[in-house]
C-alpha positions as a Markdown table, in Angstrom:
| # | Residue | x | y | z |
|---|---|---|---|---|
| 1 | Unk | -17.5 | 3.6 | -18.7 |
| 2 | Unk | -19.8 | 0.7 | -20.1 |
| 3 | Unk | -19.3 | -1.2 | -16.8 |
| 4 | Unk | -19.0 | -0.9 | -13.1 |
| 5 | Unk | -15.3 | -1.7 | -12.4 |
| 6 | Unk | -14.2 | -3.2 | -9.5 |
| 7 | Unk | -10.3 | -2.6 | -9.2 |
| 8 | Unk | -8.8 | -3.9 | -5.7 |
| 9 | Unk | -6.5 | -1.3 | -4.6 |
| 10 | Unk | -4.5 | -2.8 | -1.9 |
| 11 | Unk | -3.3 | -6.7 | -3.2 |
| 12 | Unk | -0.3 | -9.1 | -2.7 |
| 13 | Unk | 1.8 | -11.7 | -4.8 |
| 14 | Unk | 4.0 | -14.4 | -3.5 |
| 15 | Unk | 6.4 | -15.4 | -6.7 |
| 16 | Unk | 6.3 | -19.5 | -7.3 |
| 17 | Unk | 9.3 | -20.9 | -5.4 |
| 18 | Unk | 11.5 | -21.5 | -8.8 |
| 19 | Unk | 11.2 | -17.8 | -9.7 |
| 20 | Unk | 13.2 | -17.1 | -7.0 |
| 21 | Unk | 16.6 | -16.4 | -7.1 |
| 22 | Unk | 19.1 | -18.9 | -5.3 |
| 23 | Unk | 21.2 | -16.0 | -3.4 |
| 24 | Unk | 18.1 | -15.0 | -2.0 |
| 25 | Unk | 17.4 | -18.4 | 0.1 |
| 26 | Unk | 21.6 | -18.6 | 0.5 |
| 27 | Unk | 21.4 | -15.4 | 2.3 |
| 28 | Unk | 18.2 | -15.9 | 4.0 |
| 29 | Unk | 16.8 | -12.9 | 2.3 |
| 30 | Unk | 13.6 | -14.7 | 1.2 |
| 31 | Unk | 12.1 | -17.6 | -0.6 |
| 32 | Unk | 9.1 | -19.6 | -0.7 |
| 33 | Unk | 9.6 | -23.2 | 0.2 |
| 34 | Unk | 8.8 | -25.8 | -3.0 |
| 35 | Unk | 6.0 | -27.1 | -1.4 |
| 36 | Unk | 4.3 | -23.8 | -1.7 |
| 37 | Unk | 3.0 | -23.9 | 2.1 |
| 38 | Unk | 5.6 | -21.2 | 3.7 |
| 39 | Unk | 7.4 | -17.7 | 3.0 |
| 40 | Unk | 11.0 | -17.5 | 5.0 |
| 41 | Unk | 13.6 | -15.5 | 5.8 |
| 42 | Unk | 16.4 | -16.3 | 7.8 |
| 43 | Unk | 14.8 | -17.4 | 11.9 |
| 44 | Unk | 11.7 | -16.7 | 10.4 |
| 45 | Unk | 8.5 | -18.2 | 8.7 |
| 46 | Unk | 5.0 | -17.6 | 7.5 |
| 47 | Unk | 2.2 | -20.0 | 6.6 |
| 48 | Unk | 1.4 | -19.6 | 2.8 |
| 49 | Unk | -2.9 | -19.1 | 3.8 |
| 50 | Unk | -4.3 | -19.4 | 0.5 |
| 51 | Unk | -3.4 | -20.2 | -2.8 |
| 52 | Unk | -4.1 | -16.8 | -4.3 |
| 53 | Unk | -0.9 | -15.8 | -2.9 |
| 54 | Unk | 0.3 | -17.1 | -6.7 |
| 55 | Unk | -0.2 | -15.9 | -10.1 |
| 56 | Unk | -2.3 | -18.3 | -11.7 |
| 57 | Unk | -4.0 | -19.1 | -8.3 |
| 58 | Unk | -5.1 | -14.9 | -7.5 |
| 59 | Unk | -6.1 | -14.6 | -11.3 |
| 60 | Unk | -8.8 | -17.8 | -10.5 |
| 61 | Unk | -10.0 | -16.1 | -7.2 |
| 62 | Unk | -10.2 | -12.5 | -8.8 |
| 63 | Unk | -12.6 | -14.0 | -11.7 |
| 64 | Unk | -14.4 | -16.0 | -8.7 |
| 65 | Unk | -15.2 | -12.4 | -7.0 |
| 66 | Unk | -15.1 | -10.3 | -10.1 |
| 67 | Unk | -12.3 | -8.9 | -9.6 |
| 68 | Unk | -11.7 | -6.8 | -12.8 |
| 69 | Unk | -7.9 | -5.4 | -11.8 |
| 70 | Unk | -6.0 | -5.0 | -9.0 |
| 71 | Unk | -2.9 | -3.1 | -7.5 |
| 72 | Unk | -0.2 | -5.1 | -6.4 |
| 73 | Unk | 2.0 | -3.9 | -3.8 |
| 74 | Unk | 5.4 | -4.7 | -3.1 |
| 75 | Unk | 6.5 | -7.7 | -0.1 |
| 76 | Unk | 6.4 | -6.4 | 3.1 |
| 77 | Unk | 9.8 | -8.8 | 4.0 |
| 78 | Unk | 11.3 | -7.3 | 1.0 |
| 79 | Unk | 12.1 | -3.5 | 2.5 |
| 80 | Unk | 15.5 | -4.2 | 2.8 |
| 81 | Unk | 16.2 | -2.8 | 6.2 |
| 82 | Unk | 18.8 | -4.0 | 8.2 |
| 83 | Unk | 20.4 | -5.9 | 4.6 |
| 84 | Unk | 24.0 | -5.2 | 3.2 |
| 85 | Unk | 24.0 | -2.3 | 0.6 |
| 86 | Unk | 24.7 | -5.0 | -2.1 |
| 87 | Unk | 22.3 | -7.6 | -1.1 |
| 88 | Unk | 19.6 | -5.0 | -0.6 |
| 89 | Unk | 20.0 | -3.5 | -3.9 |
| 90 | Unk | 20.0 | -7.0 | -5.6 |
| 91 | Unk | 16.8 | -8.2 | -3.7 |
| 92 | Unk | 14.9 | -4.5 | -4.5 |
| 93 | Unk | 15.9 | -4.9 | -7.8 |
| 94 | Unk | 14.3 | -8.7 | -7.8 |
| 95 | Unk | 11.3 | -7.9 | -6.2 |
| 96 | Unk | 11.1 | -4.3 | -8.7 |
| 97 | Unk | 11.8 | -6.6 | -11.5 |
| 98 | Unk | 9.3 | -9.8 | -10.8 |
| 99 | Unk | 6.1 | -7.2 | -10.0 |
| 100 | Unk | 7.7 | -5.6 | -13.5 |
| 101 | Unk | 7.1 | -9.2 | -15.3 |
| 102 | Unk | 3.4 | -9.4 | -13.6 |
| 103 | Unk | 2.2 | -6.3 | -14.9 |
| 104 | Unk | 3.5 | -6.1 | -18.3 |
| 105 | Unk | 2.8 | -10.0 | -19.2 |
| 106 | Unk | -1.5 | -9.4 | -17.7 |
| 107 | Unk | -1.5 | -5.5 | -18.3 |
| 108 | Unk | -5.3 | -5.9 | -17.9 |
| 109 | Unk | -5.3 | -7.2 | -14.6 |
| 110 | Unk | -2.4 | -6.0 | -12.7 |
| 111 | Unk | -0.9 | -2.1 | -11.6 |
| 112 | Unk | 2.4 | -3.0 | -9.9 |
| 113 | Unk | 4.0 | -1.5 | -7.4 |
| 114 | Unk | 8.1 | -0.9 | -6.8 |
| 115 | Unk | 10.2 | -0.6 | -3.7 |
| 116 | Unk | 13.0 | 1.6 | -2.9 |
| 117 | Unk | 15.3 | 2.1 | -0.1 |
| 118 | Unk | 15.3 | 5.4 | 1.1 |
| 119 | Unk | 18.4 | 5.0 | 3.5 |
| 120 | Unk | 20.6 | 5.2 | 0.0 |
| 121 | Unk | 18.5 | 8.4 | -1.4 |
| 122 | Unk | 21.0 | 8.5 | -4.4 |
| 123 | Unk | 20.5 | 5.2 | -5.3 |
| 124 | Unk | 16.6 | 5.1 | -4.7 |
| 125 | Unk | 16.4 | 7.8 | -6.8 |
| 126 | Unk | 18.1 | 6.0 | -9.4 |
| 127 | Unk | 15.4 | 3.0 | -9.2 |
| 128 | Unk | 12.6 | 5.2 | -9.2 |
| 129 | Unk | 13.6 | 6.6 | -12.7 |
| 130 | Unk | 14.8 | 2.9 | -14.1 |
| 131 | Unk | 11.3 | 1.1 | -12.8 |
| 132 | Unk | 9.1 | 4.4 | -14.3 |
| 133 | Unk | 11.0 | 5.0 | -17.2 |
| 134 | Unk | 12.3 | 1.6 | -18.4 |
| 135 | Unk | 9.9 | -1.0 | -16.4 |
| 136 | Unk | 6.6 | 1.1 | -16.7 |
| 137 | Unk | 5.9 | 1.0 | -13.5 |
| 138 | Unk | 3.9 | 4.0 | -12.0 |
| 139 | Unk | 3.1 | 3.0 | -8.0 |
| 140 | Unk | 6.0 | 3.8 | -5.9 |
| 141 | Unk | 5.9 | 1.5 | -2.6 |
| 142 | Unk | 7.3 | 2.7 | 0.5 |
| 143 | Unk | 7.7 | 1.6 | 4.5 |
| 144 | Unk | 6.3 | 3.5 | 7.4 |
| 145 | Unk | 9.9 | 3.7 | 8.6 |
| 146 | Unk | 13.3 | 2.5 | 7.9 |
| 147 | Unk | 16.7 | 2.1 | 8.9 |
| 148 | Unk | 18.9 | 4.8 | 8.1 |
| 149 | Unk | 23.1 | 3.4 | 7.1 |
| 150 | Unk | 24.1 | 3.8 | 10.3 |
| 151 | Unk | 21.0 | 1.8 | 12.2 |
| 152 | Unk | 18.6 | 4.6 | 13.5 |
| 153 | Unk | 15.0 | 4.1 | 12.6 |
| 154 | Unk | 13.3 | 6.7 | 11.1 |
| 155 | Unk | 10.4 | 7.9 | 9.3 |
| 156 | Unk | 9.4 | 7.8 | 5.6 |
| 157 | Unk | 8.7 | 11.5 | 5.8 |
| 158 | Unk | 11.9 | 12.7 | 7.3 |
| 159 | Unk | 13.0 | 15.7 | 5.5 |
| 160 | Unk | 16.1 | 13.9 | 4.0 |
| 161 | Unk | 13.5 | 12.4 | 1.8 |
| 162 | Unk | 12.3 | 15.3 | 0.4 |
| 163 | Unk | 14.5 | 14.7 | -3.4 |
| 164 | Unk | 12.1 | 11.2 | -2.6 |
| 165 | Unk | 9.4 | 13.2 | -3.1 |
| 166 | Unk | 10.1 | 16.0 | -5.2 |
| 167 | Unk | 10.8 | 13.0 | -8.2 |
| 168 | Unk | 7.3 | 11.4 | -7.4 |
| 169 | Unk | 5.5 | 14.7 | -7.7 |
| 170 | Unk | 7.6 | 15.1 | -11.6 |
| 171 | Unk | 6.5 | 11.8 | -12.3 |
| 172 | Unk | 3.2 | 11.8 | -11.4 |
| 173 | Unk | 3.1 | 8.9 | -9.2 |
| 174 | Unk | 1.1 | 7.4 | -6.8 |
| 175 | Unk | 2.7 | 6.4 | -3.5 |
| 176 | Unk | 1.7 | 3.1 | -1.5 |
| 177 | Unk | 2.2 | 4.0 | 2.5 |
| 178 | Unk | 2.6 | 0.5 | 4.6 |
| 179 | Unk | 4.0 | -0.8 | 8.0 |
| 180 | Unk | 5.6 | -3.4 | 8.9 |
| 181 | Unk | 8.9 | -4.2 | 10.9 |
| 182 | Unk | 7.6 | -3.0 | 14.3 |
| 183 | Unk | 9.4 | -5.6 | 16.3 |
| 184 | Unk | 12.6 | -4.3 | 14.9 |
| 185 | Unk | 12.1 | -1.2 | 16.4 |
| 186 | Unk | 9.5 | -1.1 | 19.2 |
| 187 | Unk | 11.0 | -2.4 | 22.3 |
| 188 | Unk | 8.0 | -5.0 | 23.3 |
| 189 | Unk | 7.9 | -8.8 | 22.5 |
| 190 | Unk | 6.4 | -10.0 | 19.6 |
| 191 | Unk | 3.6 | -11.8 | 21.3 |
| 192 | Unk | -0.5 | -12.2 | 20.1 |
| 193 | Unk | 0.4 | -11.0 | 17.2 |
| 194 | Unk | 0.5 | -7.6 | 18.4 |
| 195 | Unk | 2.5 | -5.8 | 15.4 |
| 196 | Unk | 0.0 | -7.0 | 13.4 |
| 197 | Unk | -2.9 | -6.4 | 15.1 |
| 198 | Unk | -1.5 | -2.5 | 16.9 |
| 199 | Unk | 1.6 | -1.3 | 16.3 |
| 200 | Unk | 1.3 | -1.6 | 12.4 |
| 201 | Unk | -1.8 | 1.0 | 12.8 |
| 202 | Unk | 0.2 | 3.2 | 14.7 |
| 203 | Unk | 3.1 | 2.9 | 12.1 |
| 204 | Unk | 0.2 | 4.6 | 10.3 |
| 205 | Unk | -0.5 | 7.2 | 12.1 |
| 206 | Unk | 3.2 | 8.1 | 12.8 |
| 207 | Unk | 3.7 | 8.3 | 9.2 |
| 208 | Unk | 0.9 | 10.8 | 8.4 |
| 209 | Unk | 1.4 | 12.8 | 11.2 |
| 210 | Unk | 4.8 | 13.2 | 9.7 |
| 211 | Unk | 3.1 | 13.6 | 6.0 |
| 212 | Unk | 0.9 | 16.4 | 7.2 |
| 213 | Unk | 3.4 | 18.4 | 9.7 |
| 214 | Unk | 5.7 | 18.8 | 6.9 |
| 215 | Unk | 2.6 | 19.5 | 4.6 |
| 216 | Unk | 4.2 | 17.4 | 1.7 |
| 217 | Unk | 0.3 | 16.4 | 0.0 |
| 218 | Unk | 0.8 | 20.2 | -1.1 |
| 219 | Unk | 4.5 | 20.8 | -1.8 |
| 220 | Unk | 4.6 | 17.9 | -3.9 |
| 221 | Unk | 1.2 | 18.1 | -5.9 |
| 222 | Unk | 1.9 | 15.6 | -8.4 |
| 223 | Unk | 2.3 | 13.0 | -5.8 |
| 224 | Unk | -0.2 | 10.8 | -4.4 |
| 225 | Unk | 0.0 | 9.3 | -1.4 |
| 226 | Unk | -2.4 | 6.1 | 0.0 |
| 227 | Unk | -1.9 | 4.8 | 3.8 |
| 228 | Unk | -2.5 | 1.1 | 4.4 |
| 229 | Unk | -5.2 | -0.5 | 6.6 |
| 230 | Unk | -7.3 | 2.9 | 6.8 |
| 231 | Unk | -4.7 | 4.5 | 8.2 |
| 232 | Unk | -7.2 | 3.6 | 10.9 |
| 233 | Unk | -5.0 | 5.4 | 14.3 |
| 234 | Unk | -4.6 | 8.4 | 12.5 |
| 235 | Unk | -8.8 | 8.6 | 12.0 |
| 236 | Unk | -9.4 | 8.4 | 15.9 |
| 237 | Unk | -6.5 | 10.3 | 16.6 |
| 238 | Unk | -6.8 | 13.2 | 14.5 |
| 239 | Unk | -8.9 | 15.6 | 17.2 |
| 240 | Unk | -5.6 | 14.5 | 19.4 |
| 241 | Unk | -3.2 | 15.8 | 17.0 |
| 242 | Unk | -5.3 | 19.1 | 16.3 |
| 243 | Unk | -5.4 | 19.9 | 20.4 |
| 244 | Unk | -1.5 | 19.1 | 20.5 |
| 245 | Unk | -0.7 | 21.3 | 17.7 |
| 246 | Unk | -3.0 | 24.0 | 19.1 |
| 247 | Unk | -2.0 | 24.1 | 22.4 |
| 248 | Unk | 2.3 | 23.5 | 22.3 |
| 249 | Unk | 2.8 | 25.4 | 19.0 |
| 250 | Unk | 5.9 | 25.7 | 20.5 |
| 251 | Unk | 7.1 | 22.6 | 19.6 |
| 252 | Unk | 5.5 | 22.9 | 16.0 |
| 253 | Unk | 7.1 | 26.2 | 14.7 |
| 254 | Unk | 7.6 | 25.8 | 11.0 |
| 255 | Unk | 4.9 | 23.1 | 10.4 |
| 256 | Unk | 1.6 | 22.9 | 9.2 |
| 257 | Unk | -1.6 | 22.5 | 11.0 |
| 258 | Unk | -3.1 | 19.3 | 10.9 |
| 259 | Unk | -6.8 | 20.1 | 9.9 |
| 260 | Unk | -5.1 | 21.4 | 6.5 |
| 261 | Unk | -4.6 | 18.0 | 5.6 |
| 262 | Unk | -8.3 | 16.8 | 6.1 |
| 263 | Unk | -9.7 | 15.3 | 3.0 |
| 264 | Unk | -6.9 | 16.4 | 1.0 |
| 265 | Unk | -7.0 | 15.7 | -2.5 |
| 266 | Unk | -3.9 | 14.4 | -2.4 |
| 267 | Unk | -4.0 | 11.9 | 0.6 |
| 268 | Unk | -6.3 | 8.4 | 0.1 |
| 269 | Unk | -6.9 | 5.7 | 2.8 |
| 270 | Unk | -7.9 | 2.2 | 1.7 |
| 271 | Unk | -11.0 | 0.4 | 3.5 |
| 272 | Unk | -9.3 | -2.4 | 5.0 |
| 273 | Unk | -10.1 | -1.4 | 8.4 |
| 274 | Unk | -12.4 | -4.2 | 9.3 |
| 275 | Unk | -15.7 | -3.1 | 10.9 |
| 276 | Unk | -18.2 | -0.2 | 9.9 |
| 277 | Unk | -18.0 | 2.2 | 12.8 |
| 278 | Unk | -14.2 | 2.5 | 11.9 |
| 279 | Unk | -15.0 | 3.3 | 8.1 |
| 280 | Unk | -17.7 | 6.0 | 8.7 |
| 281 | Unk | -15.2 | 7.7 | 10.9 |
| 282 | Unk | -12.9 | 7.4 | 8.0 |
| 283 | Unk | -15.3 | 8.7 | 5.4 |
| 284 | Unk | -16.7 | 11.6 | 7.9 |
| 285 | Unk | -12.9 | 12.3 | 8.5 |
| 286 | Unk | -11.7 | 12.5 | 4.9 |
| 287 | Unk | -14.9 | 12.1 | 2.6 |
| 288 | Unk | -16.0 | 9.7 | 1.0 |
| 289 | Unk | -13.8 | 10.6 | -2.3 |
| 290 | Unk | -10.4 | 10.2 | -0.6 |
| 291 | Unk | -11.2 | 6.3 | -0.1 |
| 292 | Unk | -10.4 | 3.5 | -1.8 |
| 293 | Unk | -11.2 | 0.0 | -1.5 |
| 294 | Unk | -8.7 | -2.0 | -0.2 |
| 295 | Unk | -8.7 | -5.9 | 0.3 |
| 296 | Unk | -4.9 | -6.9 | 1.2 |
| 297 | Unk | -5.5 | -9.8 | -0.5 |
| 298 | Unk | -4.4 | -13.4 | 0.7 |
| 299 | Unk | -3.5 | -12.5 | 3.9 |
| 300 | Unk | -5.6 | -13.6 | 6.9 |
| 301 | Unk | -5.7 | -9.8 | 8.2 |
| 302 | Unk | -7.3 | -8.9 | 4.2 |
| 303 | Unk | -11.1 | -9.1 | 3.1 |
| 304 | Unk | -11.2 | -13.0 | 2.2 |
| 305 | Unk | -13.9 | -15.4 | 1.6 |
| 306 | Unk | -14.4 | -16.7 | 5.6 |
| 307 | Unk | -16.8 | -18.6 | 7.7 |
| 308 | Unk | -15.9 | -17.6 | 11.1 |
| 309 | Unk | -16.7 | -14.0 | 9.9 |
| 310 | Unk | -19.1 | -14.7 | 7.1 |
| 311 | Unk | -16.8 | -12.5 | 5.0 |
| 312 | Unk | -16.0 | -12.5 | 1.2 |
| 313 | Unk | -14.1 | -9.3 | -0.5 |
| 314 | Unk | -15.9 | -6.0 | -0.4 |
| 315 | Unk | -18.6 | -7.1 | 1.7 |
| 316 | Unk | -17.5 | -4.0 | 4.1 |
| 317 | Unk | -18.9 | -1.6 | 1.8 |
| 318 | Unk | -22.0 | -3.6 | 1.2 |
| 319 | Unk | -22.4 | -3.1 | 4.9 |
| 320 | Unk | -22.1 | 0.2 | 4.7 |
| 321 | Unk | -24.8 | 0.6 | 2.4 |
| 322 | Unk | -27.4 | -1.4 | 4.4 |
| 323 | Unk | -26.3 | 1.3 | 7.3 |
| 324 | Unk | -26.2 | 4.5 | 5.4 |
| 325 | Unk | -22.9 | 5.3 | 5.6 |
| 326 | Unk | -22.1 | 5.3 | 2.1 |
| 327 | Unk | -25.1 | 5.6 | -1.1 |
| 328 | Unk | -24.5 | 3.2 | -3.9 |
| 329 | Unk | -22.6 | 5.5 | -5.9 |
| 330 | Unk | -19.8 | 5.9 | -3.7 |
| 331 | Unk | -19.5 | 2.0 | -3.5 |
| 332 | Unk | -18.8 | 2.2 | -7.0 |
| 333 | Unk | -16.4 | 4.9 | -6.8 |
| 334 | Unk | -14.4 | 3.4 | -4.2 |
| 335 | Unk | -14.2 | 0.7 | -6.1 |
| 336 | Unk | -13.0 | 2.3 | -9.0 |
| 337 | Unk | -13.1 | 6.1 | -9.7 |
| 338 | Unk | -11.0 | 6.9 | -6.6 |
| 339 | Unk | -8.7 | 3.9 | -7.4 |
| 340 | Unk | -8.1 | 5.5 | -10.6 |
| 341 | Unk | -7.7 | 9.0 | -9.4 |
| 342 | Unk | -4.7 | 7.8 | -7.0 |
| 343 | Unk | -2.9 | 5.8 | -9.1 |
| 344 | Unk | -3.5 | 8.4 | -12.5 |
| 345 | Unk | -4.3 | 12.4 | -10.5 |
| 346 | Unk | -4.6 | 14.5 | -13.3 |
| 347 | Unk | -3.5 | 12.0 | -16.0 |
| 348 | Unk | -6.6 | 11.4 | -17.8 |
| 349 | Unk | -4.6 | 9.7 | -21.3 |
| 350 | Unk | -3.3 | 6.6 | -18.7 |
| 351 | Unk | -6.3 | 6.5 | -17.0 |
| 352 | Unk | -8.5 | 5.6 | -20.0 |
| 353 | Unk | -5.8 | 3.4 | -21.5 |
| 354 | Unk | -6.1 | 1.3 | -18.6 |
| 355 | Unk | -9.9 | 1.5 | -18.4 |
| 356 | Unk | -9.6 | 0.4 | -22.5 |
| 357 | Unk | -7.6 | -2.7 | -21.5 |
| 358 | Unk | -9.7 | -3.5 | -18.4 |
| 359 | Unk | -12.9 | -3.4 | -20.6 |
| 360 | Unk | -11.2 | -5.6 | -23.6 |
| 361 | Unk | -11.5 | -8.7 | -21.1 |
| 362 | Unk | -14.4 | -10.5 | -21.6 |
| 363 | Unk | -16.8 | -9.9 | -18.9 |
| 364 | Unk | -17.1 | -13.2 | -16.6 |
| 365 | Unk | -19.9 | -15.2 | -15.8 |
């Protein structure tokens, strides 16, 4: 590689309020309004926090931080749980389709990500195929946990997901862990932000205790899978985990042992976990190799440019440095070489073709 890359592996895109579709505001699914300042959904708003949440707008701020590429993952509001089959098959299909658009009209800037809903396994196995086969998409996005047809809540790594899986590891893809929906499901008012700011780490560490019981990072080699936000409970709570397994293996008969998912090859954690005590647990957990840098990118909770916090994107592992938990060359390869190695494994042809269009860009100044 001529040049250090810097690819963001953990990014988000709003569309422009005319892109979306008018069924989607009629049934208070989700639209932006046309003043550009909030996302909705029916009894429920967001501000819009910066302008990067638009095309035109995040292509600006990625040249302004030298941002050579970046993943972009699927909307958080756009899981479909709790949505009639038709409705939530039409608004997959929109959000599938719009990242589709991104990545194919700036292929040198953008990996996309798609959404299924595992609740209709039939049907998300239909979408996979359509947005790998036909869309050329390659980064399968899915929930901590869902809601099943008839309204339980469940894991991503329920066993009924396992044809999920088995199509991911054929296809080679890379799969995007992330919470969200806690309130929906954990009995607690949503006050202080506290899904946010807890229960969306826990989500986490639910889903790759899950993950690891069932030992899927080896049944399903071809797949990939990267948790959101660090997976940061699941780092503290691993020695937890290991004791529990060890001493009620009772209640664990058929599964595997946690420490066999340590550092897996197969299992990636992005950075975004805010402080530096909290990413050399990560690395010293699961080596420096298995992490990848992660900005979640506009959102106040992501690595922005900020005052109060004298921030600006990847400054964490520039701290890092300065402390010795990482050497140079592991900055770089969290910021690209691991990024690569999720979203590509053992795909070496697609990895250089994206390198080859990342490099064709003129280098900014």
């Amino acid at each position: 590689m001529s040049r250090k890359l810097r690819i963001n592996g953990h990014s988000h895109l709003l569309p422009y309020p005319e892109e979306i579709p008018e069924f989607m505001q009629n049934k208070g699914i989700f639209w932006v309004d046309k003043d550009r300042k909030f996302m909705l959904q029916k009894n429920w708003s967001r501000p819009v926090t910066d302008s990067s949440f638009f095309l035109h707008e995040k292509l600006a701020w990625m040249e302004r931080f030298n941002i050579d590429h970046a993943v972009v993952l699927n909307l958080s509001q756009l899981y479909g749980n709790g949505l009639r089959l038709e409705e939530m098959k039409q608004a997959l299909r929109f959000q599938n389709d719009f990242n589709a658009r991104v990545q194919q009209d700036n292929p040198s800037k953008f990996t996309c990500g798609f959404v299924v809903h595992p609740g209709y396994i039939r049907g998300a196995l239909w979408e996979v195929e359509r947005c790998v086969k036909e869309l050329g998409l390659r980064l399968l996005c899915l929930p901590t946990h869902y809601m099943d047809t008839i309204g339980t809540w469940r894991c991503i790594f329920d066993e009924e997901n396992e044809p999920l899986f088995e199509l991911a590891s054929e296809l080679n893809l890379a799969v995007e862990i992330h919470p969200y929906d806690g309130e929906k499901f954990i009995l607690l008012e949503n006050t202080s932000w506290r899904f946010h700011l807890i229960w969306m780490l826990a989500q986490c560490a639910d889903a790759y205790h899950f993950l690891t019981l069932n030992g899927y990072q080896d049944k399903y080699p071809g797949m990939r899978t990267c948790f959101a936000h660090g997976g940061q409970l699941a780092q503290i709570n691993l020695g937890r985990r290991i004791q529990g397994f060890d001493g009620r293996p009772d209640l664990f008969e058929g599964k595997h042992h946690p420490r066999k998912a340590v550092g897996h090859p197969n299992i990636f954690f992005d950075t975004l976990v805010h402080d530096t005590g909290s990413l050399k647990l990560l690395i010293e957990n699961q080596t420096s190799k298995q992490v990848l840098i992660g900005l979640d990118d506009p959102y106040p909770l992501g690595e922005m440019e900020s005052i109060p916090q004298s921030s600006y994107p990847g400054k964490i592992l520039d701290l890092a440095i300065e402390r010795d938990i990482i050497t140079g060359q592991e900055r770089d390869e969290i910021w690209s070489d691991n990024v690569l190695q999720w979203l590509y494994g053992d795909d070496e042809k697609g990895r250089q073709e994206l390198i080859d269009r990342i490099l064709k860009e003129p280098i900014s100044t």
